[in-house]
C-alpha positions in Angstrom: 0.0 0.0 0.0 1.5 3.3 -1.0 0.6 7.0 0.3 1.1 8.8 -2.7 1.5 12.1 -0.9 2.5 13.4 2.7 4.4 15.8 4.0 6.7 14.0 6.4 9.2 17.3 6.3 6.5 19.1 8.1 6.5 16.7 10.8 8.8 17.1 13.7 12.2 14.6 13.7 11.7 13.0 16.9 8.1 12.2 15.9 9.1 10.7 12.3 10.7 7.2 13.4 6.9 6.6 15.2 5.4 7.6 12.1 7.1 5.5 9.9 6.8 2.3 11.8 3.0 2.9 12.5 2.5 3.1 9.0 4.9 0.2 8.2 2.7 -1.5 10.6 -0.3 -0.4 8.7 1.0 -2.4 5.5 2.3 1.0 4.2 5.6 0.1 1.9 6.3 3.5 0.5 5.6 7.3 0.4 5.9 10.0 -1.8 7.0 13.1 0.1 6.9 16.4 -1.9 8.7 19.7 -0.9 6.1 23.0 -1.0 9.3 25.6 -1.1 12.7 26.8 -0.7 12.0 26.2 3.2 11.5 22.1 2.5 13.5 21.3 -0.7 16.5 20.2 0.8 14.5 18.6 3.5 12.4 16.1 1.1 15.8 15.4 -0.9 17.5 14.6 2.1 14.2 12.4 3.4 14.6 11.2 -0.2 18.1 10.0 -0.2 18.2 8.0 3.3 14.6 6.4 2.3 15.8 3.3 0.6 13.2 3.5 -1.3 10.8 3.8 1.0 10.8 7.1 0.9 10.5 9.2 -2.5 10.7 12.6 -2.9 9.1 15.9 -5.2 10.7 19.0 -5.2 9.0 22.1 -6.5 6.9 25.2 -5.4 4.0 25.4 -3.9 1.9 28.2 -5.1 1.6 29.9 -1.9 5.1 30.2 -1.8 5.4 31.3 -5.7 6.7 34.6 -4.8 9.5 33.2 -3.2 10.9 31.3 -6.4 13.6 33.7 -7.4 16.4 32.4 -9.7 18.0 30.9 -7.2 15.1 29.2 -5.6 14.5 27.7 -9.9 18.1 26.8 -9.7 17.9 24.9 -6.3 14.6 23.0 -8.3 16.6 22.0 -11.2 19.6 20.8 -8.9 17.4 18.5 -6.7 15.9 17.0 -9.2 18.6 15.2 -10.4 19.4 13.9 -6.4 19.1 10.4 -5.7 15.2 9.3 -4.8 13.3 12.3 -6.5 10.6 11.0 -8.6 8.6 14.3 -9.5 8.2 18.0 -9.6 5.7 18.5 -6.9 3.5 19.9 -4.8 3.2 22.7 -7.6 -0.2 24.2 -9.4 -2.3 27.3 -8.5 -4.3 28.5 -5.3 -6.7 31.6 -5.1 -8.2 30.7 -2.2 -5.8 32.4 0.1 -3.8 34.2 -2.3 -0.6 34.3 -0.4 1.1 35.1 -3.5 0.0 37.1 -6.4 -2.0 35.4 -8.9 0.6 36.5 -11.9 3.2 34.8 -10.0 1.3 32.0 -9.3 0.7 31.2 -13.3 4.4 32.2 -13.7 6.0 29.7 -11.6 3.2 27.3 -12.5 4.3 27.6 -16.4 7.8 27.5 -15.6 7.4 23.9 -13.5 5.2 22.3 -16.2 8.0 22.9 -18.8 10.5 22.0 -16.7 8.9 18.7 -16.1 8.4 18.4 -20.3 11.8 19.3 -20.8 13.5 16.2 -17.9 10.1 13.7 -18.6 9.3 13.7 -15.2 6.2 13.7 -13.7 4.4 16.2 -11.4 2.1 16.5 -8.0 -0.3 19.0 -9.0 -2.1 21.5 -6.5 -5.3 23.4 -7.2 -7.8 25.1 -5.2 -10.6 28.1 -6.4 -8.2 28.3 -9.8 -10.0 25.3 -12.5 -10.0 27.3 -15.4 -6.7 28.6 -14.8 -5.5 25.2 -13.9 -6.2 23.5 -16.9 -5.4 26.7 -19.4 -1.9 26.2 -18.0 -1.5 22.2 -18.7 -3.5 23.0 -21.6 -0.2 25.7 -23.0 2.5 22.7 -21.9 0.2 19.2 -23.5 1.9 16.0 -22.8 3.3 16.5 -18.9 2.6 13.4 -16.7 1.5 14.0 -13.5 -1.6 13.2 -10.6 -3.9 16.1 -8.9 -3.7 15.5 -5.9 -6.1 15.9 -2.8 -8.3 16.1 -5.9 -12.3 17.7 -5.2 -13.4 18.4 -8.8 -16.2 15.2 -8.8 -17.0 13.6 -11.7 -16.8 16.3 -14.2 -13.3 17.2 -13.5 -12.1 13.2 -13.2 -12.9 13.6 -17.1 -10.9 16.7 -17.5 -8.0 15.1 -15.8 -8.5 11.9 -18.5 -8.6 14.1 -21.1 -5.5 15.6 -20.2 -3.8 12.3 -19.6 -3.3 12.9 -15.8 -4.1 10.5 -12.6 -6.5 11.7 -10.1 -5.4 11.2 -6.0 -7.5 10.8 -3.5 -7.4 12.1 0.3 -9.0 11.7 3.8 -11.2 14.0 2.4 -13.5 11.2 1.0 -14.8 10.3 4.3 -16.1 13.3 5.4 -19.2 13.6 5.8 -20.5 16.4 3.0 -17.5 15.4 0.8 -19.6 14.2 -2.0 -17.6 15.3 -4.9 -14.9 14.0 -3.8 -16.6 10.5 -3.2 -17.9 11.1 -7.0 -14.0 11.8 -8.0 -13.4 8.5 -6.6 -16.2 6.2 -8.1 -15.2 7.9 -11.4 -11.9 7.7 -11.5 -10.7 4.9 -14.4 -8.6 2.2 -12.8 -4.8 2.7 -13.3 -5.6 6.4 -13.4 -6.5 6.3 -9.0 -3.9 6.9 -6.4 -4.6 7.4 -2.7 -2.8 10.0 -0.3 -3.0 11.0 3.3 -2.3 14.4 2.5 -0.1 14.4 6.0 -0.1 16.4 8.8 -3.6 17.6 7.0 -7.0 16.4 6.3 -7.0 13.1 8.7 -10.1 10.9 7.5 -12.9 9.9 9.8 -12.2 8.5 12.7 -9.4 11.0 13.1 -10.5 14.3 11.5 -9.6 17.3 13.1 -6.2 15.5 14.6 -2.6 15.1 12.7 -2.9 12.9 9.6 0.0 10.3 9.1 0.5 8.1 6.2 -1.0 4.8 8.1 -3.9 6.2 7.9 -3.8 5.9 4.2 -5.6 2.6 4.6 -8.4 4.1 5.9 -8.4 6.5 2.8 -8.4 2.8 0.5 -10.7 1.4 2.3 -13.2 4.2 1.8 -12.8 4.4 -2.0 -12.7 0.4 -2.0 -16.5 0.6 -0.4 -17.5 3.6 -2.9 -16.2 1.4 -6.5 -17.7 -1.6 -4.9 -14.4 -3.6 -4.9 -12.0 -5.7 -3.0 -9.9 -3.4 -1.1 -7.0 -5.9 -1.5 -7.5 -5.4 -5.6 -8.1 -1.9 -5.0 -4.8 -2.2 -3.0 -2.7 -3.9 -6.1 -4.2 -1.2 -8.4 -3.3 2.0 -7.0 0.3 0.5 -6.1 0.5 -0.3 -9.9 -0.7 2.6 -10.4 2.2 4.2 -8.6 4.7 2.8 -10.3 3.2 3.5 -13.7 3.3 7.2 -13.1 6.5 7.8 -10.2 8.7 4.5 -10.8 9.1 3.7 -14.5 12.6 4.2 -15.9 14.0 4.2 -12.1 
């Protein structure tokens, strides 16, 4: 079982050797760890390097921190990206519900990362939030970049657009809340080998949990939800996603 996205840089040292056997406890046999900014990149490549595997990394901007990518922040980007365990440009997209950096910036560094990832064939962990039309204008101007939206919340409709486009569709905690529905849509809709699932850690802990710190072995309870929702084995669901995984993050490696 694989948590296709947490944040284990967020997550205080001391706490991360509990953390990592509770979810190797869980059945958990790897996770993808992606950097938001210039405060975590060297963080996730160093989580990256001593994970054996276990652990891989994406390094990239975050859109909130967008105004912080100077040349030397794109330069730091490119460098990491060739370090050992880095699978992806990631956690990267566009965000107007806060606005914590100007939208123009946003798009800017947006555009630059979806090249970037063209121009190495790598894929990329895509953020969105309040932006769609923007979103897809800017994977629309760079076609062919591989990649999963993650935490994704766009329902049914938008699991098309993502097909479209090529792109896998991730899955969070988020599903089993309560008045989630489009994201419980997303995940009935969502073509198999196209599905990942992702704690989204520290953030978004599913039901039982909500409102606590997520952690990735609680991705099971994420599976196990969308297993119930597509009427299906969670053990084949299991297989799929993992295969899944590999399809999109491992190939070549």
């Amino acid at each position: 079982m694989i948590d296709s996205h947490a944040h284990l840089a967020m997550i205080e040292a001391e706490a991360r050797p509990g953390v990592l056997a509770r979810a190797a406890a869980a059945g958990v046999t790897t996770i993808l760890v992606p950097a938001t900014g210039p405060a975590d990149l060297d963080a996730v490549a160093g989580l990256a390097a001593e994970g054996e595997g276990r652990i891989v990394g994406a390094v990239g901007v975050h859109p909130h921190e967008a105004g912080r990518c100077d040349a030397e922040c794109r330069r730091r980007v490119e460098r990491l990206l060739q370090a050992p365990g880095i699978v992806a440009l990631g956690e990267i997209g566009l965000d107007y519900h806060y606005d914590l950096s100007a939208r123009e910036d946003q798009r800017r560094v947006f555009a630059w990362h979806l090249a970037l990832a063209r121009e190495h064939g790598v894929p990329v962990v895509l953020h969105h939030r309040e932006a769609w039309a923007d979103f897809l204008a800017a994977l629309d101007a760079v076609p062919g970049v591989r990649g999963v939206a993650h935490s994704f919340t766009e329902g049914a409709a938008g699991v098309e657009e993502m097909a479209r486009r090529g792109l896998w569709v991730g899955i969070s905690g988020m599903v089993t809340f309560r008045r989630a529905d489009n994201v419980r849509a997303a995940a009935r809709e969502a073509a198999p080998g196209r599905l990942l699932v992702e704690t989204d850690a520290p953030y978004l802990a599913p039901v039982p949990h909500r409102g606590k710190p997520n952690e990735p072995a609680y991705v099971r309870l994420v599976l196990e939800e969308v297993a119930r929702i597509r009427g299906v084995d969670a053990g084949a669901l299991e297989r799929e996603t993992d295969a899944a995984f590999a399809a999109l993050f491992l190939a070549g490696r």
